[in-house]
C-alpha positions as CSV (number, residue, x, y, z in Angstrom):
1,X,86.9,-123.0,15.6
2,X,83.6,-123.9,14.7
3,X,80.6,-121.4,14.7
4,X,79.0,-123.7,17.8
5,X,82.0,-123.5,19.7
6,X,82.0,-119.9,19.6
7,X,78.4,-119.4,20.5
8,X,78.8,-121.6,23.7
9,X,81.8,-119.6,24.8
10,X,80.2,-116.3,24.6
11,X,77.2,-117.7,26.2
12,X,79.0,-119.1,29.0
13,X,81.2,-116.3,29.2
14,X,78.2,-113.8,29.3
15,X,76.5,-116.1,31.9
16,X,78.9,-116.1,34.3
17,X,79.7,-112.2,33.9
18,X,75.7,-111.7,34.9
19,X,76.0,-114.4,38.0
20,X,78.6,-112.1,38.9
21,X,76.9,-108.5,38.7
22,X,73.9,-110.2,39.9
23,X,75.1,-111.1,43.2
24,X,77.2,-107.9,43.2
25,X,74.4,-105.5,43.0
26,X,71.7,-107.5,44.6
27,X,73.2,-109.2,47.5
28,X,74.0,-105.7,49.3
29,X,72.9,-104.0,52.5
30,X,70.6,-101.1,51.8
31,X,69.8,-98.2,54.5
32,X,66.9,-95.6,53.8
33,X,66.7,-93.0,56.6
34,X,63.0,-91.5,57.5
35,X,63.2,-88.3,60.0
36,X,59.5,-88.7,61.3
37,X,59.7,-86.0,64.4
38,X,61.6,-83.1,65.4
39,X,61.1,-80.7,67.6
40,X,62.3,-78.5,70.5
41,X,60.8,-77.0,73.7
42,X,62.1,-75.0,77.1
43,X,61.8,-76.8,80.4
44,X,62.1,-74.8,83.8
45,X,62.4,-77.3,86.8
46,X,61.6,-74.3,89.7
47,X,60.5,-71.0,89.0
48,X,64.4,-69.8,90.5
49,X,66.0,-72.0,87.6
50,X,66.7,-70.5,84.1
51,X,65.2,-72.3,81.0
52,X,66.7,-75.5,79.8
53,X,66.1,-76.1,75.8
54,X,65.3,-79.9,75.0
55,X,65.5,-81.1,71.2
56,X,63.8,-84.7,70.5
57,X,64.1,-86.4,67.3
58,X,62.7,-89.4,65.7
59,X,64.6,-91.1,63.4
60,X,63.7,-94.7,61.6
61,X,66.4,-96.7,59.8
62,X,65.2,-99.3,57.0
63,X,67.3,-102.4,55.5
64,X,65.7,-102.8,52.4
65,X,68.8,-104.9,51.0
66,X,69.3,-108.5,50.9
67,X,72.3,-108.9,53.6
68,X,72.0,-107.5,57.3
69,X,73.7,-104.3,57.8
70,X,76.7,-104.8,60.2
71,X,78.4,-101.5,62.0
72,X,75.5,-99.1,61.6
73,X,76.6,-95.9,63.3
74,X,74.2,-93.0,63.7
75,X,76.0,-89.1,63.4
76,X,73.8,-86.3,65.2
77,X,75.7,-82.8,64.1
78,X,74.7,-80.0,65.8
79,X,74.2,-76.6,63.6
80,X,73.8,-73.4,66.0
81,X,73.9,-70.4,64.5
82,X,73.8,-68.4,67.8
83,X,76.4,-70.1,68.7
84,X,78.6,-69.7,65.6
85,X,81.3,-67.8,66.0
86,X,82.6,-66.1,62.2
């Protein structure tokens, strides 16, 4: 094989290996999560009626890929440690 020969097999080679983990890599779906508000308050309806606790949160999800994300599902785990039983 001749030195030209080899150099446009490794360079095709090489190019399509990049096309590949280009698209790969680049052409994902990306999700950042921001947590902008959370808080929590008590709420009595009457004065007879006992306290009722209210938790709001704000949460913004970001796509900062190149595809749409498909199937996002959004968890929300509660953590009460009066609750806990050990």
């Amino acid at each position: 094989m001749s030195p030209a020969l080899i150099n446009i097999i490794t360079y095709t080679i090489t190019f399509l290996i990049g096309m590949y983990l280009n698209r790969f890599f680049e052409s994902r779906s990306r999700l950042i999560t921001h947590y902008g508000h959370i808080g929590a308050g008590q709420v009595r309806i009457n004065a007879q009626s006992p306290q009722i606790n209210i938790n709001t949160h704000s949460i913004v999800i970001r796509n900062v890929g190149r595809k749409p994300a498909l199937n996002v599902k959004v968890g929300h785990q509660i953590n009460d440690i009066g609750n806990m039983i050990l």
